[in-house]
C-alpha positions in Angstrom: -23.1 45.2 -16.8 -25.3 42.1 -18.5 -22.0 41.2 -20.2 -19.8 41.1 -17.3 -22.8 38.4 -15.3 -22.9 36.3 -18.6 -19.0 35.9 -18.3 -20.0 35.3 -15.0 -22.4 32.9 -15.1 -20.3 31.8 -18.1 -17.3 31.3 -15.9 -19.4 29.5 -12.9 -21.1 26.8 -15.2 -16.9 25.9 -16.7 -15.7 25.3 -13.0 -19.0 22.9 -12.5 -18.3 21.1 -15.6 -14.4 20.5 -14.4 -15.5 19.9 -11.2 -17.9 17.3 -12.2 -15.5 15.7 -14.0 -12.5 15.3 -11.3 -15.1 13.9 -9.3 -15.7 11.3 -12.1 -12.5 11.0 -12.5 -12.1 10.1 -8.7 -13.9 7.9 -8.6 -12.7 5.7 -11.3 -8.9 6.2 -9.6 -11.0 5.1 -5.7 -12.4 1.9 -7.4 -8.9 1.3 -9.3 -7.0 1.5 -5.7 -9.2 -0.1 -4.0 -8.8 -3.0 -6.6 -5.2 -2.7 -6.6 -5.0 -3.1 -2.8 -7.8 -5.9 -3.0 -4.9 -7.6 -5.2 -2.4 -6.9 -2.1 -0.7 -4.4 -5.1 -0.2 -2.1 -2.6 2.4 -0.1 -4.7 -0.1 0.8 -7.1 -2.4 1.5 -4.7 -0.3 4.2 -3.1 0.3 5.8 -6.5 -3.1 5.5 -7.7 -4.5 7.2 -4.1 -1.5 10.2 -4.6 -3.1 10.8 -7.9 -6.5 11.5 -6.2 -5.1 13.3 -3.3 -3.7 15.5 -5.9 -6.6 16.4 -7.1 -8.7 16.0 -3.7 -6.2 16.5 -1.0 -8.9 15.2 1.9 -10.7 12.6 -0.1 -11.7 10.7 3.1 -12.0 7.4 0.9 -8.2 7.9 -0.3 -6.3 8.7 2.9 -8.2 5.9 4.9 -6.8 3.4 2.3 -3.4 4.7 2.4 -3.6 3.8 6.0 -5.3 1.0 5.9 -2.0 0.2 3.1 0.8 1.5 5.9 -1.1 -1.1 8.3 -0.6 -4.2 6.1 2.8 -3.4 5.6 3.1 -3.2 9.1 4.4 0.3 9.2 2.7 1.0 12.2 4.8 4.5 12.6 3.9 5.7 9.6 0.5 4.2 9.6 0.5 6.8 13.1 2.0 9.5 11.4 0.1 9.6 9.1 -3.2 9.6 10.7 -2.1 12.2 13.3 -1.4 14.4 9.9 -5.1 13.6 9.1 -6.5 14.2 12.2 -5.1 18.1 11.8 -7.1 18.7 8.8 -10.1 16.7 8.8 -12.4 15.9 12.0 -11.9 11.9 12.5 -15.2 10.3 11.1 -16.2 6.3 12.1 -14.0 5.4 9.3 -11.2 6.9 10.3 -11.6 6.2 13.8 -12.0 2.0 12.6 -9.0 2.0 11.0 -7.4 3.8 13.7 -8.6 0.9 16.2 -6.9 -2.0 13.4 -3.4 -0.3 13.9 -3.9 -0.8 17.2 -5.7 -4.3 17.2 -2.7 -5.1 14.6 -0.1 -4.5 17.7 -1.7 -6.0 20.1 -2.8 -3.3 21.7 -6.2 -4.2 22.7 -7.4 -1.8 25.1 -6.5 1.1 22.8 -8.1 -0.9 20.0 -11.4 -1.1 21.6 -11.7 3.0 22.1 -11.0 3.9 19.0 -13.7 1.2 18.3 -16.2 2.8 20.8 -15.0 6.2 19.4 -16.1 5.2 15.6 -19.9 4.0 17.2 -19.9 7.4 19.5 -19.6 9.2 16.2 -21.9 6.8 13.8 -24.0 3.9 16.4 -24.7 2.2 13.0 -21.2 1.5 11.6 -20.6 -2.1 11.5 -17.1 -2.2 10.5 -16.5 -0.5 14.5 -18.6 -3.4 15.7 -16.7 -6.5 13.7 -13.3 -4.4 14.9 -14.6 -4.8 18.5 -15.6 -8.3 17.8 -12.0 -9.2 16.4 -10.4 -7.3 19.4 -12.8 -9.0 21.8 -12.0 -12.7 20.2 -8.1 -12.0 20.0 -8.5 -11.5 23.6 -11.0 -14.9 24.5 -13.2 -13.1 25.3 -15.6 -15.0 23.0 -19.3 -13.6 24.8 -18.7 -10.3 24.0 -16.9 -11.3 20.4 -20.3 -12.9 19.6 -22.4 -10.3 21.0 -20.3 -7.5 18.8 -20.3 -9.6 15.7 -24.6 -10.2 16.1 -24.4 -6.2 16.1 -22.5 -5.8 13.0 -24.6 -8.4 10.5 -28.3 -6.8 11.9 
């Protein structure tokens, strides 16, 4: 019996030691995509963010930025796609919802825009990323009071 909970314990203290170090590892591929799509290299971006995804298949961090990548390339279908696909497996957090409103702010399509804005702040009232997005949509719009008053909210 002792020997069979030392291969236990044994066994438990391996699978933290490899899971410590995918999550290193990670996190050296996030910061290495989020370079790569700082550098608009968003071809490397995608493959870096598969590699994590292989290892983490809902690393929040890594499917936002593969949206975020669909969206510059103006693959609003995909960019959709894909975050319907998300929103099956993982409950839509502020982030999410943000980016969510920027596909929609990227079309034009305002009104949309701003809920999945409001959604983001229902979810986390502190997330000034929603506010800036509700500034932008608000601005793109003239409606320059309320752009101010949403920016003021983001930068306090």
């Amino acid at each position: 019996m002792l020997l069979f909970e030392m291969t236990l314990i044994s066994s438990s203290v391996s699978q933290l030691m490899i899971n410590e170090k995918n999550t290193q590892k990670i996190e050296q591929l996030f910061l290495q995509a989020k370079a790569s799509f700082a550098a608009d290299d968003y071809s490397l971006a995608q493959t870096i963010i598969g590699q994590i995804l292989e290892l983490s298949p809902n690393h929040r961090a890594a499917v936002n930025l593969s949206v975020l990548i669909l969206i510059e390339q103006n693959s609003f279908d995909k960019a959709r796609a894909k975050l319907d696909d998300i929103y099956k497996t993982i409950l839509p957090d502020a982030q999410l919802r943000t980016t969510e409103g920027q596909l929609y702010q990227k079309q034009h399509m305002f009104k949309r825009a701003v809920e999945c804005y409001q959604l983001a702040l229902s979810v986390d009232p502190s997330y000034s990323s929603a506010y800036l997005g509700l500034g932008a949509a608000c601005f793109q719009q003239k409606k320059y009071d309320e752009a101010v008053s949403y920016y003021s909210r983001a930068v306090v």
